[in-house]
C-alpha positions as CSV (number, residue, x, y, z in Angstrom):
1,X,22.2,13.9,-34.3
2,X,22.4,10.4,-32.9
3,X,22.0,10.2,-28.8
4,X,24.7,8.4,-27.2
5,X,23.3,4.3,-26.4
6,X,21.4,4.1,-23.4
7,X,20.2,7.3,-23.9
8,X,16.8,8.7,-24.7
9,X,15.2,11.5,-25.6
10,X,12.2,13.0,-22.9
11,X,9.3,15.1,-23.7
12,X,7.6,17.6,-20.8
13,X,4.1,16.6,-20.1
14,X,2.0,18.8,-17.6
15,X,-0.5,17.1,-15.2
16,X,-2.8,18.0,-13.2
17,X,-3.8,17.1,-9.7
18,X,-6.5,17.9,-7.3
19,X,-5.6,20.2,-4.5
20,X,-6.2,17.9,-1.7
21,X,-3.7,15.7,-3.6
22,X,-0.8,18.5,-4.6
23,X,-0.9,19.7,-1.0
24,X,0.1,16.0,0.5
25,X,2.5,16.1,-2.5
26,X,3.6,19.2,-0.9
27,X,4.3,17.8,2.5
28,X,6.3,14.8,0.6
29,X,8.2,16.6,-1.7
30,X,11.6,16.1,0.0
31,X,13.3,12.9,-1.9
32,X,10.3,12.4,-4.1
33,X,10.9,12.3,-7.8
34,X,7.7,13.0,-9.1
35,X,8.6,12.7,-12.7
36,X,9.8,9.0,-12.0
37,X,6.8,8.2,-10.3
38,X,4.6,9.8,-13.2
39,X,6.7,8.1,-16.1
40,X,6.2,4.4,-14.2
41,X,2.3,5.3,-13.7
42,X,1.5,6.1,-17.5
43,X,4.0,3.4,-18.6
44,X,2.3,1.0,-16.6
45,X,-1.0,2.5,-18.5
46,X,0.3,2.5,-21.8
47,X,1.3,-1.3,-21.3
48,X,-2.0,-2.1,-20.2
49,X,-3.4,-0.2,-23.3
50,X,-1.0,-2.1,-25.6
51,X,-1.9,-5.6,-23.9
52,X,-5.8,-4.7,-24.6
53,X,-5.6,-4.0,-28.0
54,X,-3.6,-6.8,-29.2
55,X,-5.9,-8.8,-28.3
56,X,-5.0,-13.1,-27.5
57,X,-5.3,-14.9,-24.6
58,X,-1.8,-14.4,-23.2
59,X,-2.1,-10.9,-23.5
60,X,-5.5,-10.4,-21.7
61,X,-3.5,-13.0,-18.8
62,X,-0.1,-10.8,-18.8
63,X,-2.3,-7.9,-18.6
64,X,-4.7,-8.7,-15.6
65,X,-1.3,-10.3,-14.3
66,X,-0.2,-6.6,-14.1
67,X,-3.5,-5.2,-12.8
68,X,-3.3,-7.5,-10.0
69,X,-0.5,-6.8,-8.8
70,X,-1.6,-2.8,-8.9
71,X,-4.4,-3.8,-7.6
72,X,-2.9,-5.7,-4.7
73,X,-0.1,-2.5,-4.3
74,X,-3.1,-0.2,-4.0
75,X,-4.4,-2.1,-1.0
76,X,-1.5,-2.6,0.9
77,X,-0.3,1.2,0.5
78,X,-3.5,2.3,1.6
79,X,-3.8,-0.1,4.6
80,X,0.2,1.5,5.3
81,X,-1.1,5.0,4.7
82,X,-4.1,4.2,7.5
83,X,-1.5,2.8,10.2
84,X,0.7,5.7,9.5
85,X,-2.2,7.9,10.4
86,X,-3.6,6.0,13.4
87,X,-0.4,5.2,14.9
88,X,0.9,8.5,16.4
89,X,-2.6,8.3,18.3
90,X,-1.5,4.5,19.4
91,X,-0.2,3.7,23.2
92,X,2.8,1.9,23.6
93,X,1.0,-1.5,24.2
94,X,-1.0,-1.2,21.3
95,X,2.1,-0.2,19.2
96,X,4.5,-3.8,20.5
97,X,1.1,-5.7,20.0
98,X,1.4,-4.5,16.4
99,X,5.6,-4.9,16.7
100,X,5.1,-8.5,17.8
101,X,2.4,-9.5,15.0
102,X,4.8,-7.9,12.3
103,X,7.1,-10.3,13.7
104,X,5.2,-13.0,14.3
105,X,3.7,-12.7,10.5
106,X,7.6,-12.8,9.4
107,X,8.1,-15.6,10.9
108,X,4.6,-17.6,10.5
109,X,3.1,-16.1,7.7
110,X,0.2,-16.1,10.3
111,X,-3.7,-15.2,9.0
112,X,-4.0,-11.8,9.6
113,X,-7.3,-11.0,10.1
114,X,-7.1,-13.8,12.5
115,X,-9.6,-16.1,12.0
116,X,-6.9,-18.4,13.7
117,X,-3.8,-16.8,15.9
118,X,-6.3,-13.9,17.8
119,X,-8.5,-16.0,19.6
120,X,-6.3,-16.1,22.7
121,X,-5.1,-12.5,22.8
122,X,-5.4,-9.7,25.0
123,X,-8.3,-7.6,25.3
124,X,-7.1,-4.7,23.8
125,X,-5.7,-6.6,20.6
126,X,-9.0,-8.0,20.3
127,X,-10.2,-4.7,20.1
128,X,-7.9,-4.0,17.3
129,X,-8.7,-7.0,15.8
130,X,-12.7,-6.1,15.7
131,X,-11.8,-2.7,15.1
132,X,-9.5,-3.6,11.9
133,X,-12.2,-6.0,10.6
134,X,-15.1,-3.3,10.7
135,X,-12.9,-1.3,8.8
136,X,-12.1,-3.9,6.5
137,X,-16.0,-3.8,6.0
138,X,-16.5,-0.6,5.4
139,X,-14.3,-0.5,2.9
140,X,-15.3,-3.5,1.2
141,X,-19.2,-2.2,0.7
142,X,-17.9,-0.1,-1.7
143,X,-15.0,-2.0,-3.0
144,X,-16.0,-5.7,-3.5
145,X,-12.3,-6.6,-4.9
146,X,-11.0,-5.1,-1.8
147,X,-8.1,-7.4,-0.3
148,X,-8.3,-7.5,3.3
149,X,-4.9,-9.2,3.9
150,X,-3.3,-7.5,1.7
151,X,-4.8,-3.7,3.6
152,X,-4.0,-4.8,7.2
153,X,-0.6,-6.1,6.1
154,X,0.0,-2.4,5.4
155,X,-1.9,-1.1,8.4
156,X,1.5,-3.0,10.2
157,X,4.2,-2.0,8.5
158,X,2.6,1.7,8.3
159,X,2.4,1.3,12.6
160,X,5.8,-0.3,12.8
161,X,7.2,2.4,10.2
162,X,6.0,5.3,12.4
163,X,7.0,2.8,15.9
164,X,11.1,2.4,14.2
165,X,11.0,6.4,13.8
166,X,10.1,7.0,17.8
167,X,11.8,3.7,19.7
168,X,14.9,5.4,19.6
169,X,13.7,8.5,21.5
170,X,11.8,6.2,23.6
């Protein structure tokens, strides 16, 4: 029986997750389509997969082209998941500081970790700033490809997500 074009068949997989995992899943679950996101994971693998066994130098370049840019993803998703998590805790200067550099970054494409734009800031942003380059630190003893730029880019829009979801209320 032929499948009308466009249209493919599926076949069930089962996965397993750790419980830590499956119970954030949990508290996510609403507008999530976790077979979507599953199918682009393990296409994403197979490609790689493919990509390293043929072999050739455009292939190996295609393919770290497409680990990079998971690679890069991973960081700034991360970095978002950490402001998420330490903005609730935030006061409402520290949360416009982090309003104004998301805009400021818009519109400059300013360095981040501030090796230029943060030298004349208040106190309490240079706090942040220290405090955002320990953990940037941290986080690279363990990880040397870890991409600072790309992880506090995330820790702002993670802030300003949770900041756009209160203002109103405010």
């Amino acid at each position: 029986m032929a499948l009308p074009v466009g249209e493919h068949r599926a076949q069930k997989l089962s996965i397993t997750v750790p419980d830590s995992l499956h119970a954030r899943l949990e508290m996510v679950r609403d507008g999530f389509n976790i077979s979507y996101t599953c199918q682009k994971a393990i296409e994403l693998a197979v490609k790689n997969q493919e990509l390293l066994k043929a072999g050739g130098t455009e292939n190996v370049i295609q393919r770290l082209r497409i680990e990079k840019e998971e690679h890069e993803k991973h960081y700034r998703i991360e970095g978002k998941e950490e402001g998420l998590k330490r903005a609730p805790t935030m006061g409402y200067g520290d949360l416009m500081f982090f309003n104004r550099l998301a805009e400021e970054q818009i519109e400059n494409e300013i360095s981040l970790l501030g090796y230029s734009g943060w030298d004349a800031v208040k106190r309490t942003e240079w706090e942040w700033n220290e405090d955002l380059r320990f953990t940037c630190r941290d986080i690279r003893k363990n990880d040397p490809a870890f991409n600072d730029e790309l992880w506090i880019r995330g820790f702002i829009e993670g802030v300003n997500e949770f900041y756009e979801s209160v203002k109103g209320k405010l």
